[in-house]
C-alpha positions in Angstrom: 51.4 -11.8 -1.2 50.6 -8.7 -2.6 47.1 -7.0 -2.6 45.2 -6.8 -6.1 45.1 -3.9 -7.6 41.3 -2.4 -7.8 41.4 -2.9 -12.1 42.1 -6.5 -11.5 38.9 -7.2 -8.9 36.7 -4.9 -11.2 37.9 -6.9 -14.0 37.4 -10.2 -12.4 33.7 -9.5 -11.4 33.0 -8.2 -15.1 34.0 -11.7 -16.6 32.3 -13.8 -13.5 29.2 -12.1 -13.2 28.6 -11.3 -17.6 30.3 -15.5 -18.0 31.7 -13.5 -20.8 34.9 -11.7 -21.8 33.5 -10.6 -24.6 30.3 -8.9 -23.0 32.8 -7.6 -20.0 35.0 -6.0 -22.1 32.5 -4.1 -23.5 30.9 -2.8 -20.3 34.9 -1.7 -19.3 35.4 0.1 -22.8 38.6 -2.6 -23.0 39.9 -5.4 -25.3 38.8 -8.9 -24.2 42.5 -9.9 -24.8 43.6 -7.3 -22.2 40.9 -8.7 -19.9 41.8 -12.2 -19.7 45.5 -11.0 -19.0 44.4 -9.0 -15.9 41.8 -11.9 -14.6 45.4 -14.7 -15.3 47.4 -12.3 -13.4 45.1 -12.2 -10.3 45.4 -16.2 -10.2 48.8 -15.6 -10.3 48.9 -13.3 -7.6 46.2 -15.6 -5.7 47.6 -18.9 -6.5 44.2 -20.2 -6.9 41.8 -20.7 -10.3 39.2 -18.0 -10.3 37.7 -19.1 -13.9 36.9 -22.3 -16.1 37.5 -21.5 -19.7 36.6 -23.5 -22.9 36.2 -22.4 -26.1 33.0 -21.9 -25.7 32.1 -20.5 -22.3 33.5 -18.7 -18.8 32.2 -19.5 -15.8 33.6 -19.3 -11.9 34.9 -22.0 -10.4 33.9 -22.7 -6.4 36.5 -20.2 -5.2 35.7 -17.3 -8.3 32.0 -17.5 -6.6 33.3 -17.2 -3.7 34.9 -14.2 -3.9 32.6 -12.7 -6.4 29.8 -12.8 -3.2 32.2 -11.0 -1.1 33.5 -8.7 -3.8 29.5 -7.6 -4.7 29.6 -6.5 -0.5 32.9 -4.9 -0.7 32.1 -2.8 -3.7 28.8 -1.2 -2.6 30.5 -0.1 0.7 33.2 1.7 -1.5 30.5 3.3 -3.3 28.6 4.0 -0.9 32.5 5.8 0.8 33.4 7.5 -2.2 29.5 8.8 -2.7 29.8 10.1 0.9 32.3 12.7 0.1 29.5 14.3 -2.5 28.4 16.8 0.2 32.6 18.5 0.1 32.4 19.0 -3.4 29.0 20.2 -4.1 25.5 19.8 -5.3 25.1 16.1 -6.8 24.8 16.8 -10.3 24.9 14.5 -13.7 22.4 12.6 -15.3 20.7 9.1 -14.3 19.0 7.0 -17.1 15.9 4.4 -16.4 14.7 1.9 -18.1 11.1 0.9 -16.8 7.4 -0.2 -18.3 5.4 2.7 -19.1 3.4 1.9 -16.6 5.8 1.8 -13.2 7.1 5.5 -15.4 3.5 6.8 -14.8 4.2 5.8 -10.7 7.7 7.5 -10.8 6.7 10.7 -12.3 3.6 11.0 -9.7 5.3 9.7 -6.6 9.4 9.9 -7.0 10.9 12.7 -9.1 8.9 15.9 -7.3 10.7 14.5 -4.1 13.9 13.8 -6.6 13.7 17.2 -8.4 13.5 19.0 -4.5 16.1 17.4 -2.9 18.6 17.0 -5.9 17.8 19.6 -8.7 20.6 19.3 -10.8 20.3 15.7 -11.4 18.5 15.1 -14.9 16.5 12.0 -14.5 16.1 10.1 -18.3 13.1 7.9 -18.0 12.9 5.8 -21.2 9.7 3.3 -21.6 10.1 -0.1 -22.4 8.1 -2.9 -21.7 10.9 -5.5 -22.6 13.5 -7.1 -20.1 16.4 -5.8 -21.4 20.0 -6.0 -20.3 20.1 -2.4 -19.5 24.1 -2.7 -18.9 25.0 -2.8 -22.9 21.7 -0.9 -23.6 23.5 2.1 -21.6 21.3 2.5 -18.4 22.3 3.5 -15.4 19.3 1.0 -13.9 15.9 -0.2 -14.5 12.5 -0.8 -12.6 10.7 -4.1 -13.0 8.9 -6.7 -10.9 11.2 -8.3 -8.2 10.6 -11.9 -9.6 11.5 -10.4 -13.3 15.0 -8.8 -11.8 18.4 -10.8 -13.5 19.7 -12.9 -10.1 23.2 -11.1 -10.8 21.5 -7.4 -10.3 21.5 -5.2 -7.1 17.6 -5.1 -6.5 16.0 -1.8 -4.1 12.6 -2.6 -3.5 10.2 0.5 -2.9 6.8 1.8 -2.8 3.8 0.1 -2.3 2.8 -3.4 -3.3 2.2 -4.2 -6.8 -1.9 -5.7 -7.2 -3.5 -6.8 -10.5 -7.2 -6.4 -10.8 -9.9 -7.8 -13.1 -12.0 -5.0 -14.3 -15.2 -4.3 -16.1 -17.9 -1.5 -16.8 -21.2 -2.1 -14.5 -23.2 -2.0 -17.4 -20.9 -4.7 -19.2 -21.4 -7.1 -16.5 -25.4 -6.6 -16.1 -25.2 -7.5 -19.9 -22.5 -10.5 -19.6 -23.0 -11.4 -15.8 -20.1 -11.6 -13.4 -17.6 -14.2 -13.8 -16.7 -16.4 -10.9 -14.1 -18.5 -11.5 -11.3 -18.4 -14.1 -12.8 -20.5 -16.1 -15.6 -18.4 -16.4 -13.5 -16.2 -18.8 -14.2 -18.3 -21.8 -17.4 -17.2 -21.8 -16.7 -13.4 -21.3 -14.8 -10.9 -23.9 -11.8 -10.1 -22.6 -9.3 -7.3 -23.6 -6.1 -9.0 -24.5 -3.1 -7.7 -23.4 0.2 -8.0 -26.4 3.2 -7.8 -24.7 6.1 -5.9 -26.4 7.6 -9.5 -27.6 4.0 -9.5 -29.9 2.6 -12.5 -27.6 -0.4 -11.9 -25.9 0.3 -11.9 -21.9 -1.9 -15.0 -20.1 -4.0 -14.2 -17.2 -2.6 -15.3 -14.0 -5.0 -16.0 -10.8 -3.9 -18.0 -7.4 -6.4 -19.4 -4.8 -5.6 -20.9 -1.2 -2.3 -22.5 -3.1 -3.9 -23.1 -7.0 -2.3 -21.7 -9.7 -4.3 -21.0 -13.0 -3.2 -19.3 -16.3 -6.2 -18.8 -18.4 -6.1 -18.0 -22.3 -8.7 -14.9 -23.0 -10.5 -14.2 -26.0 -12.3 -11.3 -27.2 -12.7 -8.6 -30.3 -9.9 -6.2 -28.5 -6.3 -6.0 -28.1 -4.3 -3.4 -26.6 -0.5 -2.5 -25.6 -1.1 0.2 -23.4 -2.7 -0.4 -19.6 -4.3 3.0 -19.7 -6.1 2.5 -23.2 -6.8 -1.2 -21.6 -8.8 0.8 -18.8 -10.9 2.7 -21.2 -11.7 0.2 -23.2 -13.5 -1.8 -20.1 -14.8 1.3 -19.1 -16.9 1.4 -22.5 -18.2 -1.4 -21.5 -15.8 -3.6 -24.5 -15.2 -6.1 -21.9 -12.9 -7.4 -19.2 -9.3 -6.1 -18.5 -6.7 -7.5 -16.5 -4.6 -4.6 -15.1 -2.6 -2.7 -12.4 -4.6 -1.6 -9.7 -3.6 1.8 -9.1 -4.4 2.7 -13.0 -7.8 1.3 -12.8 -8.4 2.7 -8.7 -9.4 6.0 -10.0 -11.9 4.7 -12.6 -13.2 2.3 -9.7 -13.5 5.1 -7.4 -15.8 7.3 -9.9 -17.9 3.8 -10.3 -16.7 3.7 -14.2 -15.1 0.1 -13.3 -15.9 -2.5 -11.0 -13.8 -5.3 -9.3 -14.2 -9.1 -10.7 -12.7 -12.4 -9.4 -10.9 -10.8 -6.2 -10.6 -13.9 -4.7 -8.5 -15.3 -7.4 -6.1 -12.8 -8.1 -2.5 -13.1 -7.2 -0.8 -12.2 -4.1 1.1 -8.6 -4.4 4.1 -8.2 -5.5 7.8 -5.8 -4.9 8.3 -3.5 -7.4 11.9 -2.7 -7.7 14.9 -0.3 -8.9 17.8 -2.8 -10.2 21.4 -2.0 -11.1 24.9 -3.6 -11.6 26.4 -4.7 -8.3 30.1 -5.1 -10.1 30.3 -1.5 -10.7 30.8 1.8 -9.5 27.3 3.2 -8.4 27.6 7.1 -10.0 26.5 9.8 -7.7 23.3 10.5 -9.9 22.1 7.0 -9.7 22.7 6.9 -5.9 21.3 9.9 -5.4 17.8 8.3 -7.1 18.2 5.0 -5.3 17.9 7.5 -1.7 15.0 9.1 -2.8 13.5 5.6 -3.9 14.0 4.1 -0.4 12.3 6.6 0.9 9.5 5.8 -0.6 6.6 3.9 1.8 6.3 0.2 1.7 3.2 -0.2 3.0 
């Protein structure tokens, strides 16, 4: 039997991973009809199905999954050969483009590109902010940063930094005027600063205690899109806001803001630089993902 070519593999993981021939031929600059001749031609050369097809849908059969797994392993150790040979040709150079909520950009700018600009300075990093899940392979990223729990199962996920916490917070003189809350439930009788999610809903407040799970509604005379603009308002003493903790630390530390409901918040949580895992990893982009896992995780 002979060994498939490199376009056919690349082509196969494309369809399995996308379920698409459509959506992969777009992500290979190709024609779906020259697509689904390459994937036919590696069954040939297999002798085993890779794909079911209908009219309606692609998706791999036991063996197709199979081999995707291994193909996702193979793959990153090619890239991760073909990146090492960077250092005989030159300075890494090129540009890397990031999708990420404006508020994990405020962490990269403070804690990852001065270490990204010294060690690779002719890489241009493109930070772009958006608070939406998008699929940042037709959108034209290079990767994105979200919560590990929000990351799409078929993406190549890098945890770094240091655990994600969400804090309730409030002015000192709001909560002598209101009182403190001490349950969730408590919230009902508080005014709270809504957060609107880039969808238009407003986001629900989330709280976990010794294995409960709550999600409480919040009402109040505010509503805000922006976490830093969240963290002024309950400075002013407008109410309660539901936030990051390293944006509202500072505020905290200069006794502006003042912890609520501890107890009840949610464990921490991975923060995390995705990308595909069925394509080439550019140089740019791998030269990001180093500096990101060198970031402290604790």
């Amino acid at each position: 039997m002979m060994r498939p070519s490199l376009t056919e593999l690349t082509a196969f993981m494309a369809v399995a991973t996308h379920r698409s021939f459509r959506r992969a031929a777009d992500e290979l600059g190709t024609a779906p009809s020259t697509l689904s001749h390459t994937v036919r031609a590696l069954e040939e050369r297999l002798g085993v199905r890779l794909l079911n097809r209908t009219t309606r849908s692609v998706s791999p059969t036991e063996a197709g999954l199979s081999l995707l797994n291994r193909l996702h392993n193979v793959m990153n150790s090619l890239d991760e050969a073909l990146d090492a040979t960077a250092a005989f040709r030159g300075n890494v150079a090129g540009r890397v483009r990031i999708n990420a909520p404006r508020v994990t950009i405020a962490y990269l700018v403070r804690e990852i590109l001065p270490l990204m600009t010294e060690r690779y300075p002719d890489v241009e990093v493109d930070l772009v902010a958006d608070g939406r899940l998008i699929d940042i392979v037709s959108a034209g990223f290079d990767a994105g940063v979200r919560l590990m729990e929000a990351i799409p199962k078929d993406m190549v996920a890098v945890p770094f930094g240091k655990p994600v916490h969400f804090l309730c917070v409030a002015s000192p003189a709001y909560l002598e005027r209101a009182g403190e809350p001490f349950t969730p439930h408590d919230l009902t009788q508080h005014r709270c600063i809504g957060h609107r999610l880039p969808s238009g809903k407003l986001y629900k407040w989330e709280f976990e205690r010794a294995g409960q799970e709550l999600t409480v509604e919040t009402g109040g005379t505010v509503v805000l899109d922006d976490e830093d603009l969240m963290i002024e308002a309950a400075a002013s003493g407008l109410g309660i806001a539901y936030v990051v903790s390293w944006i509202a630390e500072p505020a905290i530390a200069a006794g502006q803001l003042k912890p609520v409901l501890t107890s009840w918040m949610h464990p921490p949580e991975r923060m995390a630089l995705y990308y595909p895992g069925h394509r080439s990893v550019p140089p740019p982009l791998r030269a990001f993902i180093d500096v990101v896992k060198f970031q402290p995780s604790v």
